[in-house]
ROSE-4610 file (N, C-alpha, C; in Angstrom, 1 decimal, always signed):
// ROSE-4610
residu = [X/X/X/X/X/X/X/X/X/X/X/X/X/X/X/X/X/X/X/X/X/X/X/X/X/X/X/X/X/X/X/X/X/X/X/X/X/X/X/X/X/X/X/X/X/X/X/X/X/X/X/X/X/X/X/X/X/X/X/X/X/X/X/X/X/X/X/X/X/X/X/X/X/X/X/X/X/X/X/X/X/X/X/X/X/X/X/X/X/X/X/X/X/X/X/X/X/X/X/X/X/X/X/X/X/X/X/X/X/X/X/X/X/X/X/X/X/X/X/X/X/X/X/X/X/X/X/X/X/X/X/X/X/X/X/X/X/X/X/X/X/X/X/X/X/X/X/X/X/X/X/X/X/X/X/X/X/X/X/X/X/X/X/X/X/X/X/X/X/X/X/X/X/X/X/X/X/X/X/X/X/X/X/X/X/X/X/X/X/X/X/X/X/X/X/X/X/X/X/X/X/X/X/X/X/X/X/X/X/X/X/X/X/X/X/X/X/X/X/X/X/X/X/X/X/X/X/X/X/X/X/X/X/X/X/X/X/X/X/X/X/X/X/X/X/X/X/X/X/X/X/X/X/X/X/X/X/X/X/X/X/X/X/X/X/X/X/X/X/X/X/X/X/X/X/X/X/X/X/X/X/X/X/X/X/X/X/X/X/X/X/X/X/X/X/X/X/X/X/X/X/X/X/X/X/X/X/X/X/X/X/X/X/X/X/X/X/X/X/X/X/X/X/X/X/X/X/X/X/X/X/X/X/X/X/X/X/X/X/X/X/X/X/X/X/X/X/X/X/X/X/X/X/X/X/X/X/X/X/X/X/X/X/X/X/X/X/X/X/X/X/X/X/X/X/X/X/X/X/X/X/X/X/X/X/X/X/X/X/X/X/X/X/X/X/X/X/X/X/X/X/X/X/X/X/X/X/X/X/X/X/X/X/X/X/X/X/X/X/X/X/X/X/X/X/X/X/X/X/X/X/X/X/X/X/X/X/X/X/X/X/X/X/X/X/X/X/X/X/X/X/X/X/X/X/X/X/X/X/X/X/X/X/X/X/X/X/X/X/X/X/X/X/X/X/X/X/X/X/X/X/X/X/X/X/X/X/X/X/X/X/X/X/X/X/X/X/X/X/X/X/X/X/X/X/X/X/X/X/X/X/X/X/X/X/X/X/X/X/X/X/X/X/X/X/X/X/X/X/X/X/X/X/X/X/X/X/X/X/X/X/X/X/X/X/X/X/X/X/X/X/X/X/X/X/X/X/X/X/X/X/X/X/X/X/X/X/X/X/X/X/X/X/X/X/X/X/X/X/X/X/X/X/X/X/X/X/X]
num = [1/1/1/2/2/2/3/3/3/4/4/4/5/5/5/6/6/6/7/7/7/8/8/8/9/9/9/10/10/10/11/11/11/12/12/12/13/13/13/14/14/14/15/15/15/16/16/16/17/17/17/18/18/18/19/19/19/20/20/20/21/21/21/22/22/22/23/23/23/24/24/24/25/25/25/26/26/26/27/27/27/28/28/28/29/29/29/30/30/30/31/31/31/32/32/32/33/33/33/34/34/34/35/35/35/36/36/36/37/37/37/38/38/38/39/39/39/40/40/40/41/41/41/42/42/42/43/43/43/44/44/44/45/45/45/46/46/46/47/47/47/48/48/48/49/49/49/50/50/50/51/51/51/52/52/52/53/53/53/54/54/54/55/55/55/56/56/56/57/57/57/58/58/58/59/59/59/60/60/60/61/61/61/62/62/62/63/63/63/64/64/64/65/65/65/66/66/66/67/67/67/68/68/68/69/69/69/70/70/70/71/71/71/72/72/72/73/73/73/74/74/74/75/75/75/76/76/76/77/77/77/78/78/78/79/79/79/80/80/80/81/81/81/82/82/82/83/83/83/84/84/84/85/85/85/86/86/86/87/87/87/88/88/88/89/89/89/90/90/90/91/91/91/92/92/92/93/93/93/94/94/94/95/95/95/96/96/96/97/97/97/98/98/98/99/99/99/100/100/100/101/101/101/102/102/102/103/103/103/104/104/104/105/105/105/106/106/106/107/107/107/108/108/108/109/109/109/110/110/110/111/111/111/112/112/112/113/113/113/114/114/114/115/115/115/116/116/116/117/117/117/118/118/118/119/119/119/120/120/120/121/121/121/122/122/122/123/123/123/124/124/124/125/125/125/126/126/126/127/127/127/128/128/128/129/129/129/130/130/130/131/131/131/132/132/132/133/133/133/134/134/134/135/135/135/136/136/136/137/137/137/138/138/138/139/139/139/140/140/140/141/141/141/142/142/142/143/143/143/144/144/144/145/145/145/146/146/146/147/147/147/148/148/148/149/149/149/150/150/150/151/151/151/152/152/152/153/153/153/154/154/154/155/155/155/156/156/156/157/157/157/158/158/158/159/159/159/160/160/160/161/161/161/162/162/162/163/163/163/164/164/164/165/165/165/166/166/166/167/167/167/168/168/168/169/169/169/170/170/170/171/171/171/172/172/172/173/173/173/174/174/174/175/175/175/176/176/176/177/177/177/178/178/178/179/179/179/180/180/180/181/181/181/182/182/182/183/183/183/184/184/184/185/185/185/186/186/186/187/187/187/188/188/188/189/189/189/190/190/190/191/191/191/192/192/192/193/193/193/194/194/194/195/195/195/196/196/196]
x = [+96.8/+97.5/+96.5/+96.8/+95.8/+96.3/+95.6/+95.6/+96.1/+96.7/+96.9/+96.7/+96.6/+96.4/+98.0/+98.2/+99.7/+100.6/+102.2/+103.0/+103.5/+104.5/+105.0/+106.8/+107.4/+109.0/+109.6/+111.0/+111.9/+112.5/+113.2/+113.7/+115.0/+115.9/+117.2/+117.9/+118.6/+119.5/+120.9/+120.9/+122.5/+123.1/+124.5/+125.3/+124.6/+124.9/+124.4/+123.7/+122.6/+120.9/+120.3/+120.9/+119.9/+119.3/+118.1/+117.4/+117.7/+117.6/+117.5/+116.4/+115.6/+114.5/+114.6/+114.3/+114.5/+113.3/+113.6/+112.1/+111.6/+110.7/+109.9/+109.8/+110.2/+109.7/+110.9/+110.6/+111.1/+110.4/+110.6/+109.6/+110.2/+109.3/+109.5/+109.2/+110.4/+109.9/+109.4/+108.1/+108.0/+107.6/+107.3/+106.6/+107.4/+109.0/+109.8/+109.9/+109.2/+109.5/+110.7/+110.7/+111.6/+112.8/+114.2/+114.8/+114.4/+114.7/+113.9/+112.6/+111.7/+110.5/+110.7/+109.9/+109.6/+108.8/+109.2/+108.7/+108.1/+107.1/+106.4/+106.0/+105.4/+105.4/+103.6/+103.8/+102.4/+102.2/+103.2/+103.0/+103.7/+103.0/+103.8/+105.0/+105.4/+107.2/+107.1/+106.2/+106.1/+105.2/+105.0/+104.8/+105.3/+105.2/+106.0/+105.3/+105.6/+105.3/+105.6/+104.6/+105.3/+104.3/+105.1/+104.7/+103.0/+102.9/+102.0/+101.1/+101.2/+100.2/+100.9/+100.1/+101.0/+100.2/+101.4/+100.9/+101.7/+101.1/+101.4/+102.4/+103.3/+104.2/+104.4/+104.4/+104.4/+105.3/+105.6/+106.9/+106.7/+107.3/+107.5/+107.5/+106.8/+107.2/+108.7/+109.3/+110.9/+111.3/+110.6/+110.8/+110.3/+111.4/+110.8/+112.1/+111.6/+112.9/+112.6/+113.9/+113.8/+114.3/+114.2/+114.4/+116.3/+117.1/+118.4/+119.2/+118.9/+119.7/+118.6/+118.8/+117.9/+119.2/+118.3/+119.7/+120.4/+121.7/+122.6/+122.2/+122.3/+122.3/+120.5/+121.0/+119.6/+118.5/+117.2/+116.4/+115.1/+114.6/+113.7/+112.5/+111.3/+110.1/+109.5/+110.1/+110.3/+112.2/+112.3/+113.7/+113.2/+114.1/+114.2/+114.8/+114.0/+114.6/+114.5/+115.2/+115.4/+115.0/+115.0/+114.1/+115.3/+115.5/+116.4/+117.0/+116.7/+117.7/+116.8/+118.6/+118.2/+117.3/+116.1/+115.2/+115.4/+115.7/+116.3/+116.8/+117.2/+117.8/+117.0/+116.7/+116.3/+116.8/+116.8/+117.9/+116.6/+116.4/+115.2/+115.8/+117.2/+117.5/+116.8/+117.2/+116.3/+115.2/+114.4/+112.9/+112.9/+113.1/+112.6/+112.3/+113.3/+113.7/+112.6/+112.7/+111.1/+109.8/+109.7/+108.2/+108.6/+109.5/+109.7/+109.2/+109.8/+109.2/+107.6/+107.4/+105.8/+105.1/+105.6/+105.1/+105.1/+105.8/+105.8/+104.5/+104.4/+102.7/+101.8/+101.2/+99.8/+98.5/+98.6/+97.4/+96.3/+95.2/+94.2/+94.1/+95.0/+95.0/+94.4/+93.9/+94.2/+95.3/+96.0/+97.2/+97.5/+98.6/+99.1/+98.3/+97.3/+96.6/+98.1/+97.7/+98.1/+97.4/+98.6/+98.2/+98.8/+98.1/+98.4/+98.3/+99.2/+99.6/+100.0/+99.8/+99.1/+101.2/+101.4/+103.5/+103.2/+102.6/+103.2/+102.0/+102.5/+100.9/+100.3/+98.8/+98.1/+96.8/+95.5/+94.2/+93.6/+93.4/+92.4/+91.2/+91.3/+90.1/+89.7/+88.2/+87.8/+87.4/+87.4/+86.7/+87.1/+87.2/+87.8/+87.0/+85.6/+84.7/+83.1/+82.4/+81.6/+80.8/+79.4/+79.0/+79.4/+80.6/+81.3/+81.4/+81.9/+81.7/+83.3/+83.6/+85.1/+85.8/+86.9/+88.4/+88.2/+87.9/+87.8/+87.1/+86.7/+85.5/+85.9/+84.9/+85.3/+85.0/+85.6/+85.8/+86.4/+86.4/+87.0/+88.5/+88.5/+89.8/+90.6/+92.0/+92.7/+94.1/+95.1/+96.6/+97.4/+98.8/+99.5/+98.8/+98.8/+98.5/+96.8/+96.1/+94.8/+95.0/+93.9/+94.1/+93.2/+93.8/+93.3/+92.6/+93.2/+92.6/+93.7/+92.8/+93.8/+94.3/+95.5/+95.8/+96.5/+95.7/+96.0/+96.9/+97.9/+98.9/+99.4/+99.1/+99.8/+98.6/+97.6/+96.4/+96.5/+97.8/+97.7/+97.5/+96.5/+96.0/+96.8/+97.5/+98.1/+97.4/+97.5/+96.7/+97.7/+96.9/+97.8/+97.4/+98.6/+98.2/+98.5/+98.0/+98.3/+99.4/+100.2/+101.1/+102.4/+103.5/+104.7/+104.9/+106.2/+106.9/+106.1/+106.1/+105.3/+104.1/+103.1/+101.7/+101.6/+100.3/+100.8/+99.9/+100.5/+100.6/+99.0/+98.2/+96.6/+96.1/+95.1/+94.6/+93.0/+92.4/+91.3/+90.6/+89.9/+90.3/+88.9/+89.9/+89.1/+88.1/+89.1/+88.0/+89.4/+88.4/+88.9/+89.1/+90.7/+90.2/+90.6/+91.1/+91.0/+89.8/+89.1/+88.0/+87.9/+86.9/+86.9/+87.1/+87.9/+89.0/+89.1/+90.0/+90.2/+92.4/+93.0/+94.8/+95.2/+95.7/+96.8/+98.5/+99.3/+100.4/+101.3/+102.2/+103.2/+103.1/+102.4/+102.9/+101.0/+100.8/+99.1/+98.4/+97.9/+97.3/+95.6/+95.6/+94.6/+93.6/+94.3/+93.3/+93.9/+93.3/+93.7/+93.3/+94.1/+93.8/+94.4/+94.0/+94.5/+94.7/+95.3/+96.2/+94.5/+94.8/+93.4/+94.3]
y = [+123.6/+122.3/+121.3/+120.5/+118.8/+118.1/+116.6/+115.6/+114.3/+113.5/+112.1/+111.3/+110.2/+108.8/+108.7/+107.8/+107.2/+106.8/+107.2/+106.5/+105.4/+104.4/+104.0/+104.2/+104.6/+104.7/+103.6/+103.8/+102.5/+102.3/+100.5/+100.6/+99.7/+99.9/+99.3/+98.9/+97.6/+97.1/+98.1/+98.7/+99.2/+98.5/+99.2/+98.4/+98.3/+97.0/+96.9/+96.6/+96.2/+96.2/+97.1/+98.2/+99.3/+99.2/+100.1/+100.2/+101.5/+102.0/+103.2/+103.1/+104.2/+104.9/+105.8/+105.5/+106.2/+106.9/+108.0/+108.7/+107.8/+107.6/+106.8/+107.5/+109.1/+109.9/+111.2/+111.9/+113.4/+114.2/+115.2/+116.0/+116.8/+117.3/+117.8/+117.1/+116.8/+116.0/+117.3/+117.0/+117.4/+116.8/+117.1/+116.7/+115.0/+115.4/+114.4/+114.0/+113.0/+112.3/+112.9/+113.3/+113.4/+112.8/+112.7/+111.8/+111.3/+109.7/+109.0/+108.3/+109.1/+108.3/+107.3/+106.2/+104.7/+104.9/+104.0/+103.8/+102.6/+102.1/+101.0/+100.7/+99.2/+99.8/+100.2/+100.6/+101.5/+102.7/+103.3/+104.4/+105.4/+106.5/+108.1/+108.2/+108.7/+109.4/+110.7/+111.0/+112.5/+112.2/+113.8/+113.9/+114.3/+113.5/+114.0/+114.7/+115.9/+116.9/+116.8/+116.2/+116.2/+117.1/+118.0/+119.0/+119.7/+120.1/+120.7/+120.0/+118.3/+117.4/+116.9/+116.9/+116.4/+114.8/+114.1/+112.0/+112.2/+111.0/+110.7/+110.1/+110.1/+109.2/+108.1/+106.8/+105.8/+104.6/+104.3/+103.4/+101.8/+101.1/+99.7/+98.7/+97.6/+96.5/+96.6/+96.6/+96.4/+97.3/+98.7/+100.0/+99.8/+99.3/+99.0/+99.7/+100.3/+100.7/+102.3/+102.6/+104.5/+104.8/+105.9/+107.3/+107.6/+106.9/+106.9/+108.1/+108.1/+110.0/+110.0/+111.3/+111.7/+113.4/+113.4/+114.0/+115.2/+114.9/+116.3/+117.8/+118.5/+120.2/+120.4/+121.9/+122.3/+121.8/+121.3/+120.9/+121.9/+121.5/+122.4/+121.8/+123.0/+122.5/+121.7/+122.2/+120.9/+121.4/+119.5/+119.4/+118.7/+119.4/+118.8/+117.1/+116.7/+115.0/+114.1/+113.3/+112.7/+111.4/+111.0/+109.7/+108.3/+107.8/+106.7/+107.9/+108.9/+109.8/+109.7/+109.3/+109.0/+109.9/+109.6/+110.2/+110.1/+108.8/+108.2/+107.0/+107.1/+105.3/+105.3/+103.9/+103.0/+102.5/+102.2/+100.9/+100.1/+98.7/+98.0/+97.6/+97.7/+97.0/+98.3/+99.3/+100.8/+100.8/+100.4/+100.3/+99.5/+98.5/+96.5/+97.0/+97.7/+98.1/+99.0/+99.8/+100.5/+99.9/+99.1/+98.3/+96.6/+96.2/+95.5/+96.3/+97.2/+97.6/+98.3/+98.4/+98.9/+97.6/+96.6/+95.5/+94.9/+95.0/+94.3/+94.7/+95.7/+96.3/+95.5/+95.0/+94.1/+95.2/+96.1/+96.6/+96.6/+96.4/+96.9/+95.4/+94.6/+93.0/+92.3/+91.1/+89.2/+89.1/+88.7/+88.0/+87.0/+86.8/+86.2/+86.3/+87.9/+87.3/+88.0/+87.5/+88.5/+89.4/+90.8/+92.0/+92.8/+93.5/+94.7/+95.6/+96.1/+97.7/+99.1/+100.3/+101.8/+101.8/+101.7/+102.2/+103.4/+104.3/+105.8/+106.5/+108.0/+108.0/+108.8/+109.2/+110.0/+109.3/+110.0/+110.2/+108.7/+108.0/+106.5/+106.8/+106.6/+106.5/+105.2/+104.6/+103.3/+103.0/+104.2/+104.5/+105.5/+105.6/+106.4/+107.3/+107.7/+108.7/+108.7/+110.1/+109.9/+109.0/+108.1/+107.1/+106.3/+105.9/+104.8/+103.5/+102.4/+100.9/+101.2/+100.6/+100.6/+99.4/+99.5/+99.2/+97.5/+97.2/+96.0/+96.2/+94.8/+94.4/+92.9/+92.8/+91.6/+90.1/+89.4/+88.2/+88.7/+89.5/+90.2/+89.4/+88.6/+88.4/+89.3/+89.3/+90.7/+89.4/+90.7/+89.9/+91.3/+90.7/+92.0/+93.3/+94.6/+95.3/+95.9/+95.3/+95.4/+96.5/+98.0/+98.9/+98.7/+99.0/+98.5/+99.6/+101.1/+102.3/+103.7/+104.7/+105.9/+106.5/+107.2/+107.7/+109.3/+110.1/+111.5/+111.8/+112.2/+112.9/+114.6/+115.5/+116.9/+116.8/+116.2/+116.9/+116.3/+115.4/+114.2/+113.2/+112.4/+111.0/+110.3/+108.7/+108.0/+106.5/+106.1/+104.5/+103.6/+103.0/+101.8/+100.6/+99.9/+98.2/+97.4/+96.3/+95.0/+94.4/+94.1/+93.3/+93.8/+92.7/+93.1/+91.8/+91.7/+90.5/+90.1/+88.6/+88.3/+87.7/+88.4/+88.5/+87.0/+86.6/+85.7/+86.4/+85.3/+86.0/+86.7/+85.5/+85.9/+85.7/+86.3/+86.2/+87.0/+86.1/+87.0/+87.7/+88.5/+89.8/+89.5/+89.0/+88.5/+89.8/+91.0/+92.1/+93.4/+94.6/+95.7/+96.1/+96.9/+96.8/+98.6/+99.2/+100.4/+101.5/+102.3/+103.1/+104.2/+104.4/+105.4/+106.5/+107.3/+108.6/+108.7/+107.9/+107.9/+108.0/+108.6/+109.0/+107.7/+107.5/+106.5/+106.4/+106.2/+106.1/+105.0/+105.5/+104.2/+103.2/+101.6/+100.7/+100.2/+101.0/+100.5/+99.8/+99.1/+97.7/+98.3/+97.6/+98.3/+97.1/+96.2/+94.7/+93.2/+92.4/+91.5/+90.1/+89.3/+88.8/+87.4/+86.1/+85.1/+84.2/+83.2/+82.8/+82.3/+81.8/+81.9/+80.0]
z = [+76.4/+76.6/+76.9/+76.1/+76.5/+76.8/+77.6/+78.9/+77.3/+77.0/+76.3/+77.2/+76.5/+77.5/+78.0/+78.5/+79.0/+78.1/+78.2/+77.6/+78.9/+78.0/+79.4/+79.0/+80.2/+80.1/+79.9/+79.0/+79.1/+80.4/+80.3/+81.4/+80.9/+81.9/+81.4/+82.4/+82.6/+83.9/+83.6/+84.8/+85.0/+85.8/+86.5/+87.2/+88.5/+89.0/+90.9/+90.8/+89.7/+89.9/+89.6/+89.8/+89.5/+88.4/+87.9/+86.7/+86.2/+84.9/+84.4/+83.4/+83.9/+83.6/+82.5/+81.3/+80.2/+79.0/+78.9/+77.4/+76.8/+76.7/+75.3/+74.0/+73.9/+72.9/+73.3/+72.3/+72.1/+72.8/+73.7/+74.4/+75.5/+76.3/+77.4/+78.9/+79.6/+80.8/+82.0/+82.6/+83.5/+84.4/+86.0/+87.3/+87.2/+87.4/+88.2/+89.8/+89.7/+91.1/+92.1/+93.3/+94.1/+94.2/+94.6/+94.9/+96.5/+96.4/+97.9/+97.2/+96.3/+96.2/+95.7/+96.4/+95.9/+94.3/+93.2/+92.3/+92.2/+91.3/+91.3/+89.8/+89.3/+88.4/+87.7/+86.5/+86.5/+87.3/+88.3/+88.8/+87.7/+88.2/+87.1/+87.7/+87.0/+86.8/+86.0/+86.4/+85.5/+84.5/+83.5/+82.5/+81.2/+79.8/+78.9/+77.8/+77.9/+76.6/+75.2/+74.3/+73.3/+71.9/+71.6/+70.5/+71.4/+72.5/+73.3/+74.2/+73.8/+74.5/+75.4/+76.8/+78.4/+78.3/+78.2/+78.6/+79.5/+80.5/+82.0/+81.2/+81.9/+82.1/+83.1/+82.5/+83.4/+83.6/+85.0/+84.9/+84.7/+83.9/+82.7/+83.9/+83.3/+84.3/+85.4/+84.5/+84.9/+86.1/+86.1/+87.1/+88.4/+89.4/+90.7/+91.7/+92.7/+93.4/+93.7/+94.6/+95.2/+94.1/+93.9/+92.6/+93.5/+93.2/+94.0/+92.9/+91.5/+90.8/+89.8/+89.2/+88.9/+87.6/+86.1/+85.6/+86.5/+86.1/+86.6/+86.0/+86.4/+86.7/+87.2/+87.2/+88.1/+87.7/+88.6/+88.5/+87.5/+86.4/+86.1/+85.9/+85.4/+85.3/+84.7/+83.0/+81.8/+81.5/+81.3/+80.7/+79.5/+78.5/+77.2/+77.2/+76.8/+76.4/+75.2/+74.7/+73.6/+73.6/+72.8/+72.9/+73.4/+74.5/+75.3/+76.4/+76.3/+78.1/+79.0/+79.5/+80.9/+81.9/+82.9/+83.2/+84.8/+85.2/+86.6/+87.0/+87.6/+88.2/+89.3/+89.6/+90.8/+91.3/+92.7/+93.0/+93.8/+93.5/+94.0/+95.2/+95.4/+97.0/+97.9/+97.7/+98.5/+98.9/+97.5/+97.7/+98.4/+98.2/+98.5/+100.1/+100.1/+102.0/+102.2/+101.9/+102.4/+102.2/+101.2/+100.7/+102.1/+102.3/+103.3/+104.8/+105.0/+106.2/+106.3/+105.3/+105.3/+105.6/+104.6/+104.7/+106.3/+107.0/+108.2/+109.0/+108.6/+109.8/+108.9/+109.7/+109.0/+109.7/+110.4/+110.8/+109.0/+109.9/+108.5/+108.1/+108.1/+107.4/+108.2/+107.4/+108.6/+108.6/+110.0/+110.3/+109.3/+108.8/+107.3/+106.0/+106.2/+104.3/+103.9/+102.6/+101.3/+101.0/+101.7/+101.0/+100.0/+99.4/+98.4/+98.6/+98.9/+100.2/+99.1/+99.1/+98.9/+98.3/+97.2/+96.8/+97.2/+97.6/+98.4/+99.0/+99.9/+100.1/+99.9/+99.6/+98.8/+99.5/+98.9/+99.1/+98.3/+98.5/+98.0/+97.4/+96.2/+94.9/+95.2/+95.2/+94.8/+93.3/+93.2/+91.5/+91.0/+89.7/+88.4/+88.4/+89.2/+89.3/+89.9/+90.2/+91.0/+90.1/+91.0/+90.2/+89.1/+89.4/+88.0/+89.1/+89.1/+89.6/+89.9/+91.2/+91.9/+90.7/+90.7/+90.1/+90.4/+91.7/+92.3/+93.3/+93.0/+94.1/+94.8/+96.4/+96.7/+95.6/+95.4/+94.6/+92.9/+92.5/+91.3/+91.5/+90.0/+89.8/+89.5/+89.7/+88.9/+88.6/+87.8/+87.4/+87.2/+86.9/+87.0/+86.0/+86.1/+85.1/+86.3/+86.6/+86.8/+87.8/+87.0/+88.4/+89.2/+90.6/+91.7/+92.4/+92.0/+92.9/+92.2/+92.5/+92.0/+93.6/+93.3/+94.6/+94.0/+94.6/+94.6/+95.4/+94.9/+95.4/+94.6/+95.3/+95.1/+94.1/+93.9/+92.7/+91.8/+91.8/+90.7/+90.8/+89.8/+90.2/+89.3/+90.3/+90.0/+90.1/+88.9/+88.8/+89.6/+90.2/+90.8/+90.9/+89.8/+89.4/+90.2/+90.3/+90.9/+90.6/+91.5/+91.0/+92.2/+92.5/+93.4/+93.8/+94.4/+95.2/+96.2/+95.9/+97.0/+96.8/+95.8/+95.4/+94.4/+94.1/+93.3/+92.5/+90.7/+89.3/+89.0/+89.1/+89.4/+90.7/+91.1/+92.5/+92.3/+93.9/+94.1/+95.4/+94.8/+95.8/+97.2/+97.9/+99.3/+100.2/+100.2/+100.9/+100.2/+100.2/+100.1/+101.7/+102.0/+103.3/+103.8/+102.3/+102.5/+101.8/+102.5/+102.7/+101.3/+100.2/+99.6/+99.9/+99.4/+99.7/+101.2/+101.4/+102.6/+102.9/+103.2/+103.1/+103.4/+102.7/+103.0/+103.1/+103.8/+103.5/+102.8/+102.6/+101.9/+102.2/+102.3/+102.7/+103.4/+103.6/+103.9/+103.2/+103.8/+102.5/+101.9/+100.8/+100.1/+99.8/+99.4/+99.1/+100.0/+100.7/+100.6/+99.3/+99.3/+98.2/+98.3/+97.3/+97.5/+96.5/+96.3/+95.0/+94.0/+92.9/+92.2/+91.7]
């Protein structure tokens, strides 16, 4: 079995706001997010198997919010999926709430910067590998899309882009203020930053 680069998931407004989280391809879905976990976007949602090659699966601009259902009947290792099935719904009011209250702790920050805080928690990459140049650096411009740090979780590394409510479209990155491989939780800030 081989590693692909990234697909990214569809996404679709349902009712309430919610989003649905949908296949990009024919395949096998595996390593589904929990229900409860916050989603972001550019973070995984699993991986999709297609004819023996595992791509990360990754969530679309549009995918923001808690993993609120997820398909009906027993949960398995890989489920068969077709290309537009449904994979999960979001509801961003859920998240918004948990990414709000993370947000409220400024520890780690300056009092009123703008931060860019860890969407869940896992182990802090500054870099893509030993001796490679970190993701960002202080004064590095970034914009939405730009990865900012990998975060291990359960052994799997998850890219994590710039970008969320709040943030502005471009910015630059004033100080890193979380530590190479160092745990972080949900909601812990990772860069401060400021409008460009």
């Amino acid at each position: 079995m081989t590693f692909s680069p990234e697909l990214e998931a569809l996404a679709r407004e349902a009712s309430g706001g919610r989003v649905e989280v949908r296949s990009p391809a024919v395949g096998y879905w595996r390593s589904a997010p929990d229900r409860g976990a916050v989603v972001q976007p550019g973070a995984a949602v699993g991986e999709l198997e297609i004819l023996g090659v595992r791509h990360r699966l990754i969530a679309p601009a549009a995918a923001r919010g808690m993993v609120v259902e997820l398909p009906a009947g027993p949960r398995r290792a890989r489920l068969p999926v077709g290309f537009g099935d449904l994979l999960l719904v979001l509801d961003p009011e859920a998240g918004g709430v948990v990414m709000e209250e993370a947000s409220a702790a400024r520890e780690g920050a300056a009092e009123g910067a703008l931060v860019f805080r860890a969407p869940s928690s896992g182990r802090f990459y500054a870099r893509p590998g030993p001796g490679k140049p970190p993701f960002v650096e202080q004064g590095a411009e970034i914009g939405p899309g730009h990865t900012v740090a990998l975060l291990e979780v359960m052994k799997t590394f998850n890219r994590v882009q710039y970008g969320g409510a709040g943030l502005p479209e471009r910015a630059r990155v004033v100080r890193v203020v979380a530590a190479d491989e160092e745990d972080l939780n949900a909601g812990d800030p990772i860069i401060e930053v400021e409008p460009i």
